[in-house]
BARO-46792 format. One record per residue (C-alpha): residue number from 0; residue in one letter; x, y, z. Coordinates in pm, 1 decimal. Layout:
// BARO-46792
> NUM:A:X:Y:Z;
...
This chain:
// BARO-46792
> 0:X:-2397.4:10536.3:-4951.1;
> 1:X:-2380.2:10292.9:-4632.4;
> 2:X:-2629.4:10539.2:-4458.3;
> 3:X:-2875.1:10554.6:-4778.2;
> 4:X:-2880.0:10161.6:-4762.5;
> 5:X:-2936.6:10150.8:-4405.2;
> 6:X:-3220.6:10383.2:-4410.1;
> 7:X:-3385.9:10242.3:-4692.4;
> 8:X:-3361.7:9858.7:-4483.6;
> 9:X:-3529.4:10095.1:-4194.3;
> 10:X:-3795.6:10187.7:-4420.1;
> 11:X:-3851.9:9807.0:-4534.6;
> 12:X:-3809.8:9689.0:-4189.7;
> 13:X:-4119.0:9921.8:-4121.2;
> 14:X:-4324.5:9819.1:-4389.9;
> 15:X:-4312.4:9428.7:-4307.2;
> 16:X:-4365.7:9510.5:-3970.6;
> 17:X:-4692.1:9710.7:-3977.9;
> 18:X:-4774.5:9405.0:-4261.9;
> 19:X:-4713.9:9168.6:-4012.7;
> 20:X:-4888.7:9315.3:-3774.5;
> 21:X:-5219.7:9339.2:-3964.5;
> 22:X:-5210.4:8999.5:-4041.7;
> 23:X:-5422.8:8708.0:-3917.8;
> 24:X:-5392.1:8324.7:-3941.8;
> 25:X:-5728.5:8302.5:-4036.6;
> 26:X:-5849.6:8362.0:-4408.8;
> 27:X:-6135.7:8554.2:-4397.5;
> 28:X:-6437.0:8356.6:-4554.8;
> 29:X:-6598.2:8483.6:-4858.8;
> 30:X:-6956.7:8576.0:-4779.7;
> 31:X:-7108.7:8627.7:-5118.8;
> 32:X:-7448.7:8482.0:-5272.3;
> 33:X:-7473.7:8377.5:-5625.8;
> 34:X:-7760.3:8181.4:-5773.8;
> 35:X:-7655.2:7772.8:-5753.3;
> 36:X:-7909.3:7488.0:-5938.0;
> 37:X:-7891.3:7187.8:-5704.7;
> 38:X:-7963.8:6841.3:-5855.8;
> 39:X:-8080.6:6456.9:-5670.7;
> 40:X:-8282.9:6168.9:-5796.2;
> 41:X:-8594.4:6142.1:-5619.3;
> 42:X:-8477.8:5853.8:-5455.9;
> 43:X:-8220.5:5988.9:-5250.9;
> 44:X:-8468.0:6259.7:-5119.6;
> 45:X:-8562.3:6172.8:-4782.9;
> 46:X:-8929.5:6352.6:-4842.6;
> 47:X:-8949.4:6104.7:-5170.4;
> 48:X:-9311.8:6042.4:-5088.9;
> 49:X:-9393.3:6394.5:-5123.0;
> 50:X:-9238.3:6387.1:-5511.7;
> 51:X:-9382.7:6057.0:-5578.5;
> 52:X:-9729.0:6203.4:-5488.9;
> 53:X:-9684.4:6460.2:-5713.2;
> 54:X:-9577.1:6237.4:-6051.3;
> 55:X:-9242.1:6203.3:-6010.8;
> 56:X:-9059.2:5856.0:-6049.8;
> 57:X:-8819.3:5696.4:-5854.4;
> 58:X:-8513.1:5806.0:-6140.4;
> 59:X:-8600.1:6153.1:-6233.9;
> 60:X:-8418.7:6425.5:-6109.4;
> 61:X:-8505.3:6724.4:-5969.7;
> 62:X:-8353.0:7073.8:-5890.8;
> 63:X:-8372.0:7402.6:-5653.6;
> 64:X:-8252.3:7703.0:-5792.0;
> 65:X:-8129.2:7903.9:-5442.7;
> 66:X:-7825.0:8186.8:-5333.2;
> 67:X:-7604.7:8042.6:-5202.8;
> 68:X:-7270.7:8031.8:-5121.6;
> 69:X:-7089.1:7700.8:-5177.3;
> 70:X:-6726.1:7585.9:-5041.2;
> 71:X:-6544.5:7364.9:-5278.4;
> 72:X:-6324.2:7360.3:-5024.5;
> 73:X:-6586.8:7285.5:-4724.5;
> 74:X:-6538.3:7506.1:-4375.1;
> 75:X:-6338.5:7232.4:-4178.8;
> 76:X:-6350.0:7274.3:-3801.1;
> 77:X:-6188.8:6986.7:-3607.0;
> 78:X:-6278.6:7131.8:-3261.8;
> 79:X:-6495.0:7417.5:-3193.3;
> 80:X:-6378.7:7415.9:-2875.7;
> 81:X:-6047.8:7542.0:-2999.8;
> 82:X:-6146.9:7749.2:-3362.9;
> 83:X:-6118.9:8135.3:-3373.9;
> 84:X:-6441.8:8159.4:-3520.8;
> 85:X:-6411.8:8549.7:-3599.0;
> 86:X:-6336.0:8536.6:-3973.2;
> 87:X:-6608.7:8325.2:-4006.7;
> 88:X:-6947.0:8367.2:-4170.2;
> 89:X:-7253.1:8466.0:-3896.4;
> 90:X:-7456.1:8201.5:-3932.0;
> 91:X:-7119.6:7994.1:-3924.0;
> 92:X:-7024.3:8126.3:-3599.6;
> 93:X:-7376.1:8086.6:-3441.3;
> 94:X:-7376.0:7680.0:-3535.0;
> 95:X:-6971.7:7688.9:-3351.4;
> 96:X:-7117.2:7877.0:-3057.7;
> 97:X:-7434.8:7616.7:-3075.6;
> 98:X:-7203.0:7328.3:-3074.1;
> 99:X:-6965.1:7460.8:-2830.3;
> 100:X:-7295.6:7503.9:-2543.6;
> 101:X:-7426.7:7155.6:-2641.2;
> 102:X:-7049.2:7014.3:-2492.9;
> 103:X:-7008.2:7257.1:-2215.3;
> 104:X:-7365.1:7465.2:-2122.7;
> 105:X:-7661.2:7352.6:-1982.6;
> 106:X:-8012.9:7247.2:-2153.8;
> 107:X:-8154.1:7606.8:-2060.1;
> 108:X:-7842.8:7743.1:-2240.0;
> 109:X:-7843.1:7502.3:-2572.6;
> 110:X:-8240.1:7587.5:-2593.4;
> 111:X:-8207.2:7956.1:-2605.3;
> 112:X:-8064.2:7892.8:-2951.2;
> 113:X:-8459.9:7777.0:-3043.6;
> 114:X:-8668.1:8025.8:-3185.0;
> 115:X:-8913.7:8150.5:-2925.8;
> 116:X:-9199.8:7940.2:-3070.5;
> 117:X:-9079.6:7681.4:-3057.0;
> 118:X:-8842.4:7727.4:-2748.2;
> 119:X:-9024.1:7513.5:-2494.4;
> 120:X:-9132.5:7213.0:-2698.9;
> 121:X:-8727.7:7220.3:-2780.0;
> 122:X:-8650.7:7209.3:-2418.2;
> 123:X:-8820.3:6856.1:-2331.5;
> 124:X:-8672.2:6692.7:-2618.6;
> 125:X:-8297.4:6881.0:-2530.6;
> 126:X:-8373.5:6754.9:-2113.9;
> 127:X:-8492.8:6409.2:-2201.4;
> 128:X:-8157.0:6339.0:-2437.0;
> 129:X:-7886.9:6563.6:-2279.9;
> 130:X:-7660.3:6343.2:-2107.6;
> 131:X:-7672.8:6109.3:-2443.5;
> 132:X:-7617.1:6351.1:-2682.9;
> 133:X:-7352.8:6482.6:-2501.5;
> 134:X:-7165.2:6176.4:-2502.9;
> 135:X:-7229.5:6173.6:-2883.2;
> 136:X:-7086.7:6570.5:-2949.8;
> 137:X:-6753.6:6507.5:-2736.8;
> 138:X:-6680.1:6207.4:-2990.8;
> 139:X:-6692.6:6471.1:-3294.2;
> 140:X:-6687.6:6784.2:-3194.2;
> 141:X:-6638.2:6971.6:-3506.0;
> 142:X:-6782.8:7095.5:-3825.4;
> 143:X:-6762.4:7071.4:-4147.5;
> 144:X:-6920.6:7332.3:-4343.1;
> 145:X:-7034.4:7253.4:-4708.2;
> 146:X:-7266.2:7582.2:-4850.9;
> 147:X:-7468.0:7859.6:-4713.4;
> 148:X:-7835.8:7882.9:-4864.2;
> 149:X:-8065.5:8161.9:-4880.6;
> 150:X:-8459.5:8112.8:-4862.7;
> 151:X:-8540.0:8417.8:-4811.3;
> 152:X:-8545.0:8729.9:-4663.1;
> 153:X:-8449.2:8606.7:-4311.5;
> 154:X:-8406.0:8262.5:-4332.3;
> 155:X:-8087.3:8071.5:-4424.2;
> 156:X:-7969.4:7686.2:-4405.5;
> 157:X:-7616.5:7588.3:-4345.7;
> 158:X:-7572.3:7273.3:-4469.3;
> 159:X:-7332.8:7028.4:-4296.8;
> 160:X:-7157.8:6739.2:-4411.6;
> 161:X:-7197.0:6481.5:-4118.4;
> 162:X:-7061.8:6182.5:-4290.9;
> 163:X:-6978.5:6069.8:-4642.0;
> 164:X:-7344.0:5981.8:-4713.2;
> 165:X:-7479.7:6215.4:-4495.3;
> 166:X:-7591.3:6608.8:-4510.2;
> 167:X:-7794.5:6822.2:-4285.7;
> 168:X:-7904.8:7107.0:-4360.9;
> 169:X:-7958.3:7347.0:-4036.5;
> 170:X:-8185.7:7635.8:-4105.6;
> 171:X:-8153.6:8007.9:-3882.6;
> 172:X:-8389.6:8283.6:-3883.2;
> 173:X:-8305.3:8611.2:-3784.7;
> 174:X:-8558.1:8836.7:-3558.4;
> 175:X:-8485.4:9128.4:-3418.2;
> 176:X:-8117.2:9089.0:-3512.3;
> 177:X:-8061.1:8769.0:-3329.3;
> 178:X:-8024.4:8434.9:-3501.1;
> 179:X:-8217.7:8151.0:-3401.3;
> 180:X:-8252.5:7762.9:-3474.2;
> 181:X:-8620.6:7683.2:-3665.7;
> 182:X:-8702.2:7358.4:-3701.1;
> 183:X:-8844.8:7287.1:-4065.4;
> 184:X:-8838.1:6921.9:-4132.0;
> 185:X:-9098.2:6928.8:-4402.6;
> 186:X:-8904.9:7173.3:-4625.4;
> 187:X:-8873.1:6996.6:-4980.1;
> 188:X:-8613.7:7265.8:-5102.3;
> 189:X:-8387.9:7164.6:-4852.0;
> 190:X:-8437.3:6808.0:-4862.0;
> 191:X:-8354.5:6818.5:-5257.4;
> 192:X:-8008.1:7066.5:-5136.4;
> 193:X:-7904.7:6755.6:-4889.2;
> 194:X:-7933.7:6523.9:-5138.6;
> 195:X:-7738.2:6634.7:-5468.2;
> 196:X:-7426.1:6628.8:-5216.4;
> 197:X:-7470.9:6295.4:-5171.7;
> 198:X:-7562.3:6179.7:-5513.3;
């Protein structure tokens, strides 16, 4: 009977093991679209003139209809310098490595996260503010991740939550199976996304 028990502990002392072995601090991150209707007054739309041009008042609201995947519990990253980014979305783990090169790397570095086209004109603006906006990154160096949106086909903006009254939304293409920053800060869609977090 002893020897039946102590087996049967081996067994369970085998099972937990090869459990505990497979098993990683880090939730992986779901990574699923589903269609989301965003809502903001015009108001708090930072291309406002663009809906006011086009009939809409100051009060009414207006909404995107995108996939997207949406945190209720936002992505918080206090350092990136110090995250295991490997459970984490793609486009997640691109804007950690981004952030981790704008703290440590060098402006040829950061700007080889530009899209090619627009690689160069990138590069004067990252030269001419390096030093400051390095100062500003080591001050927060994290992220805090509120929604993944889909635009299309290859384009995607990961939308940030900077402060309470502030959210960025930072859109990646993907060519040739590399991700890259794009710079679109005429995009109305995305605009109206920022602003129904902050309503």
């Amino acid at each position: 009977m002893q020897s039946n028990k102590t087996a049967i502990l081996g067994v369970l002392f085998l099972i937990l093991a090869a459990c505990d072995a497979t098993r990683t601090d880090a939730p992986t991150i779901r990574n699923e679209f589903t269609e989301h209707e965003f809502s903001a007054k015009v108001s708090n739309v930072r291309l406002q003139s663009r809906l006011i041009e086009s009939g809409k008042s100051d009060d009414d609201i207006v909404t995107v209809k995108l996939p997207t995947i949406l945190y209720p519990e936002p992505i918080v990253i206090e350092d990136v310098r110090k995250t295991d980014s490997v459970n984490l979305p793609k486009e997640v783990k691109f804007l950690v490595d981004y952030t981790k090169v704008n703290l440590e790397g060098s402006p040829e570095e950061i700007a080889a996260y530009w899209a090619p086209g627009i690689r160069e004109e990138k590069m004067i603006t990252i030269r001419k503010y390096f030093e400051k906006n390095r100062k500003i990154m080591a001050k927060r160096p994290g992220l805090t991740i509120l929604a993944i949106v889909r635009h299309g086909d290859d384009s995607i903006s990961v939308l940030q939550q900077l402060s309470s009254k502030i959210v960025l939304g930072v859109t990646i293409i993907e060519k040739d199976g590399r991700l890259y920053l794009t710079d679109i800060p005429s995009d109305l869609e995305l605009a109206i996304i920022e602003a129904s977090f902050v309503d």
